[in-house]
N, C-alpha and C positions, 0 to 999 in steps of 0.2 A: 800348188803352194808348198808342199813339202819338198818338193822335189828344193824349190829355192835355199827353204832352211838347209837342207840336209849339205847342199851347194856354199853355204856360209860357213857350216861348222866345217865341213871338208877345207876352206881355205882356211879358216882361221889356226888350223891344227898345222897346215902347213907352213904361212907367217907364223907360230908361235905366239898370237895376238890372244890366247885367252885372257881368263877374267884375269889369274893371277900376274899376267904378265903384264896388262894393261894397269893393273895394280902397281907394280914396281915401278914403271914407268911413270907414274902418277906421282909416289916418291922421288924420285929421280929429278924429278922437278920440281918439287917443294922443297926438301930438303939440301940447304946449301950446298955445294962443294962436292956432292953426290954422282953426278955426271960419268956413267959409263964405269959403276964401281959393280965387285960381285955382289950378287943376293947377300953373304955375310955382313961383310963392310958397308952394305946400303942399309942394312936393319940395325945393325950398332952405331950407326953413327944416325939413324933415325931417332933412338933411345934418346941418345945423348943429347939431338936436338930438342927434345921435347923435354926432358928435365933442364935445360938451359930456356925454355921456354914457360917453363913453370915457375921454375928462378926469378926471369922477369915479370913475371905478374907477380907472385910474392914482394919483391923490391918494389911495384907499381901499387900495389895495394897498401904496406907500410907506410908511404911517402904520403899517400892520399888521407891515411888518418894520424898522421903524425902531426901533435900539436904545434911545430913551427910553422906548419902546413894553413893551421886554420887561425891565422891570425885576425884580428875586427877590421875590417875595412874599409 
């Protein structure tokens, strides 16, 4: 059974597949427009998506209690 493990980590050092790469990668596909960028430009424009994303819930939250919002129906 170690012998396996020790076999898994040995490939994975090989592909490059550790946690943090499988990480970026993770990014890379959540985050729009991302696609085959370096680790810099994947994390700033990760930033960026997530304050543009906090933006929208702010905007979605105001609308939701905004009194033109809750008119008598």
């Amino acid at each position: 059974m170690e012998r396996r493990r020790r076999r898994r980590l040995v490939r994975r050092r090989r592909t490059g597949a550790g946690p943090v790469q499988s990480k970026l990668k993770m990014l890379e596909e959540l985050v729009p427009g991302c696609a085959d960028q370096d680790v810099e430009t994947l994390l700033a424009r990760t930033a960026d998506y997530i304050t543009l994303l906090e933006l929208h819930a702010s905007l979605l939250e105001s609308l939701q209690t905004s009194p033109v919002w809750n008119l008598p129906g």
